[in-house]
N, C-alpha and C positions, 0 to 999 in steps of 0.2 A: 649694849653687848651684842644685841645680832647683828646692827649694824656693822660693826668690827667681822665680826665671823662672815660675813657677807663678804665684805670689802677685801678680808683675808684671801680668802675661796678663790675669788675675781681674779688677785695678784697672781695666785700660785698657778693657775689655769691660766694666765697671760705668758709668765715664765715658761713654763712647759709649751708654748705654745711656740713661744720664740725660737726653741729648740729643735724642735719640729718643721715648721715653714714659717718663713717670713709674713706669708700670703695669709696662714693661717690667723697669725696674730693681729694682722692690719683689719681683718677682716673681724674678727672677735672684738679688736677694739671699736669701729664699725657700729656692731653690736649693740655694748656697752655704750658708748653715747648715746645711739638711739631710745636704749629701754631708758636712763637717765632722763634726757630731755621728755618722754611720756611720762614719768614719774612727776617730771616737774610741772608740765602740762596740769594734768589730775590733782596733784595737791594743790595748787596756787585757782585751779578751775578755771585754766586760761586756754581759749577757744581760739584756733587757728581762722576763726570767721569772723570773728569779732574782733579781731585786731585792727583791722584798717575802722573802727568805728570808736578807738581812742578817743578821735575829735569829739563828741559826746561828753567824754569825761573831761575834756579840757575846757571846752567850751563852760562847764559849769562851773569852774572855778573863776571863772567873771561875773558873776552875777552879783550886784552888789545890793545887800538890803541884809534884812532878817531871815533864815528860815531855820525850821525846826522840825524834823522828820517825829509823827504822832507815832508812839508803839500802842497798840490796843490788843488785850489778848482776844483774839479767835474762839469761837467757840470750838473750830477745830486744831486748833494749835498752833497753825501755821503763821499767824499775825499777817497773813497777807488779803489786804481786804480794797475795794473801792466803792464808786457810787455812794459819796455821802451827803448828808444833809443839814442841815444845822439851825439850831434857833439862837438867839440870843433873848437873854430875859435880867436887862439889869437891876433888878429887884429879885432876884430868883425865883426860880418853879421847883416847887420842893425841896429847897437846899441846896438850890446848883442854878449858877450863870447858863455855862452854855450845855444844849441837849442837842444829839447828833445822834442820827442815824445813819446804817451802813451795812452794807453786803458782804458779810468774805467769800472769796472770788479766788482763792489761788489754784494755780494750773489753770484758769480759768474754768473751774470745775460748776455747773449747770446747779446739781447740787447740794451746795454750800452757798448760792445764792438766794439770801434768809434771810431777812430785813433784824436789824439788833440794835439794841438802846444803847448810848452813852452816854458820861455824863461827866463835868469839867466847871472848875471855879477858876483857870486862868487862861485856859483855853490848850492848852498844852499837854498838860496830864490829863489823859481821860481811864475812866474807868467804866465797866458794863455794870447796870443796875434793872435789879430784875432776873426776867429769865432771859437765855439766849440759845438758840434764836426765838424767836418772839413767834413763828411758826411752824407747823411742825414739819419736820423736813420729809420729802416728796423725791422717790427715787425715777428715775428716767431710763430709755433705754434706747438704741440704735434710730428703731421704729417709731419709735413716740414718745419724744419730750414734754415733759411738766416743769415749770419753775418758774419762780416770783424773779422781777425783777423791777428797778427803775426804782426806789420806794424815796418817798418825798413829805419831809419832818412840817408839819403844818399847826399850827397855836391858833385856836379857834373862840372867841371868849375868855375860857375861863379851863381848858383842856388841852390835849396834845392830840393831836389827827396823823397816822401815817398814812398816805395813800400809795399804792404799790401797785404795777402790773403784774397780773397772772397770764400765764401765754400755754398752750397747748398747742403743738405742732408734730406733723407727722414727713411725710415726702410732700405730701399731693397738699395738704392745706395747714395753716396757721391759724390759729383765733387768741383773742385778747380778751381778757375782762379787768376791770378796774375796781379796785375793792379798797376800804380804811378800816382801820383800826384804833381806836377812842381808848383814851384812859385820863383819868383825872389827878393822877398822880406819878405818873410816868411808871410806873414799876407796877400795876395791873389791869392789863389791855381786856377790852372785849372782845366779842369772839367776832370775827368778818362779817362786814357789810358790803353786798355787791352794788355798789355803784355805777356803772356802763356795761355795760354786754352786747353794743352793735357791733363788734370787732374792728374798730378801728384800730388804728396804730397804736395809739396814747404812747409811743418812746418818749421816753423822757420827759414825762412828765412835772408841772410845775404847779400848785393852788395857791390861789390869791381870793380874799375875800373884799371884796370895795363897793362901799355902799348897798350891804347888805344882801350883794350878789357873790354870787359863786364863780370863780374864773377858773379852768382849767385849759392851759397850754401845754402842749405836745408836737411833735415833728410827724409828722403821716411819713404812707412808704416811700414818698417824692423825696424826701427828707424837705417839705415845706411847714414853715412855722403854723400850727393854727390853733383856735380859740373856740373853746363852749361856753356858753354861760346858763345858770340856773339860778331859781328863787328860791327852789324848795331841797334842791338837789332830789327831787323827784323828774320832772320833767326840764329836758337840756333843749337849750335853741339848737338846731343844725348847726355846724361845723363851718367856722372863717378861716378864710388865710389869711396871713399876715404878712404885707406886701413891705419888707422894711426897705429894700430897694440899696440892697450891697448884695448884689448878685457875685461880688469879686470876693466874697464870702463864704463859703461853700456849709451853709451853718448845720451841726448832728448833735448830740446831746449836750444840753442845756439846765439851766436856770434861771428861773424869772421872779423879783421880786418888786414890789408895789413900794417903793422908799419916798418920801418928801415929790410926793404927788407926778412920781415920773419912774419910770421902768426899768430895773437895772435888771444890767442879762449878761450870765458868765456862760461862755458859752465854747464849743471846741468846732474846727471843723473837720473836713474828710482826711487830713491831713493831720491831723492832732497837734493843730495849732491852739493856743488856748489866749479868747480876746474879753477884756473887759468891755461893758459898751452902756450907754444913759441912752432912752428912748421918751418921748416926752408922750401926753396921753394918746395923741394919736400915732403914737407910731415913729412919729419922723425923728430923726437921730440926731442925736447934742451930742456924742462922744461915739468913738469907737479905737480902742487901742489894743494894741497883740502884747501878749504879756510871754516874751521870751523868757523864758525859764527851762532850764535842766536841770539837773541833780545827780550828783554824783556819787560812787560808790565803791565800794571795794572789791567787786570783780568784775570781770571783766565778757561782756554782753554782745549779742548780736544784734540786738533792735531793745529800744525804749521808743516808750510815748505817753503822752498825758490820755485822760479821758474826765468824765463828769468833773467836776469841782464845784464847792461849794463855797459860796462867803457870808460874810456879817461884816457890821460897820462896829467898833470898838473905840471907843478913847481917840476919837480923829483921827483910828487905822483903818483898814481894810485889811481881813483875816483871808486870806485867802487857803483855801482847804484843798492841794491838788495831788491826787494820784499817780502813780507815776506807774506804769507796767514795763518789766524788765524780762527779756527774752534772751535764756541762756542756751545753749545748744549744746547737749550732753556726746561729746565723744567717744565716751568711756562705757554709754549705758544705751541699751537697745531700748527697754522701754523709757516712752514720756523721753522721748528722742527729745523735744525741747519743751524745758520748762518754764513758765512764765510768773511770775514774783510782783506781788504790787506794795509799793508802799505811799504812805500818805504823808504829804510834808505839807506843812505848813509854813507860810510866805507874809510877811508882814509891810504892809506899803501903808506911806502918810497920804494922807486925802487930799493932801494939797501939791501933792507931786502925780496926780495921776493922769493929769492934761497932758 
């Protein structure tokens, strides 16, 4: 009904106008296109920037395989979340196949980066169990930032381990510490264990336990791969690099797991290319492949790009877990000029096609 009264109003104000000057009316109509076409802009939230970056969205529409974008409710609402991690347990751990952890991250908000449990019998539906976030949330401010990040889902025995970066940073300095979090049942964590405090990098962190040692891989600030190891997780050898020798690689946040006696790393580089790769024990490379994927969506975006991902091996697949961060550029809104949206899809590849 207002819309008629509107549209009424418009007409009778055009007539009248005709009557008046030509000039008037051309120019009124003018007008009335203009505010239209912004109407249409704003509702449909179609960004005059993002238009030449269609190619994105078409480009996705070739992707040929399985995927299935994960909905997880947020603890803030917003189901937009990245940086996840994932175990698989095909006997289950307390009732549930696969357990993943995960940071929600939207706006890319400092934080809402809170490490949180989930939990899944087909790898698709997941649900949060337990509290969330799992720590308590730590406000920040221009001057001096606090927040968790990196956090990385680790099966130790007969328990669940998460290890996670704490970071504090100011203008003038940054420091890191390295802390887990233990529970024997997934749904009641202990309270923090500080494990490293030299401030090294530890980005993106990976644990792997092999032959009764302790691995911990991370990217320093070179962004170069390197490795600690311990017996006690009391005291750590010094810090290796890890010379994998694809320098045409440009490797940043990762993942490394210890599978049928050889090293598999999903890993993204500077460019958020996202590559699957087999490393054998020392290092040297039996596979390395770019796993081109986008994902497409229903509006329409300035900039996407992948970041962390997680896998598992399933029933002769590979699950691949990958985030996808969408940058929309608000027109219409002075604040959170652009807002940033992550979601997580899931990619499903046979193992015998990944040569």
């Amino acid at each position: 009904m207002k819309k008629r009264i509107i549209l009424l109003l418009i007409s009778v104000i055009f007539l009248i106008s005709m009557f008046i000057s030509y000039k008037l009316s051309l120019f009124l109509l003018f007008i009335y296109i203009l505010m239209y076409i912004i109407y249409l802009f704003k509702k449909y939230k179609i960004n005059i920037l993002s238009l030449t970056k269609l190619k994105n969205m078409i480009k996705s529409r070739n992707f040929k395989g399985n995927r299935q974008e994960i909905i997880i409710e947020t603890f803030d609402g917003s189901g937009s979340l990245t940086h996840p991690s994932i175990q698989y347990f095909p006997n289950k751990f307390n009732g549930y196949i696969f357990w993943m952890v995960y940071t929600p991250y939207n706006n890319c908000d400092i934080e809402l980066e809170n490490p949180c449990i989930c939990v899944s019998n087909d790898g698709i539906n997941f649900k949060n169990i337990g509290k969330t976030p799992l720590l308590p949330i730590i406000h920040s401010n221009q001057i001096e930032k606090k927040y968790y990040n990196d956090p990385f889902l680790f099966f130790n025995d007969n328990h669940l381990e998460i290890w996670y970066r704490y970071t504090e940073e100011n203008k003038e300095t940054i420091f890191n510490y390295v802390y887990r979090i233990i529970s024997y049942d997934g749904v009641n964590w202990q309270e923090p264990e500080l494990m490293l405090d030299d401030n090294l990098s530890y980005m993106s962190l990976s644990i792997i336990k092999e032959n009764n040692k302790y691995k911990i891989f991370y990217f320093d600030y070179e962004n170069k791969l390197c490795y600690r190891e311990s017996e006690n997780l009391k005291i750590w050898k010094k810090p290796k690099i890890i010379d994998l020798n694809i320098s045409e690689y440009p490797m940043w946040h990762a993942e490394i797991r210890f599978i049928n006696n050889s090293y598999e790393y999903l890993f993204i580089d500077k460019k958020y290319n996202l590559y699957y790769s087999i490393f054998d024990k020392n290092f040297k490379i039996k596979l390395i492949k770019k796993l081109d994927y986008t994902y497409d969506i229903n509006e329409y975006y300035s900039n996407s790009l992948k970041y962390k991902s997680t896998f598992i091996h399933f029933e002769n697949k590979i699950y691949l877990y990958i985030p996808f961060r969408y940058d929309r550029i608000l027109l219409f809104k002075f604040k959170n000029f652009i807002r940033r949206k992550w979601r997580l899809v899931l990619y499903i590849l046979d193992e015998n096609n990944i040569n």
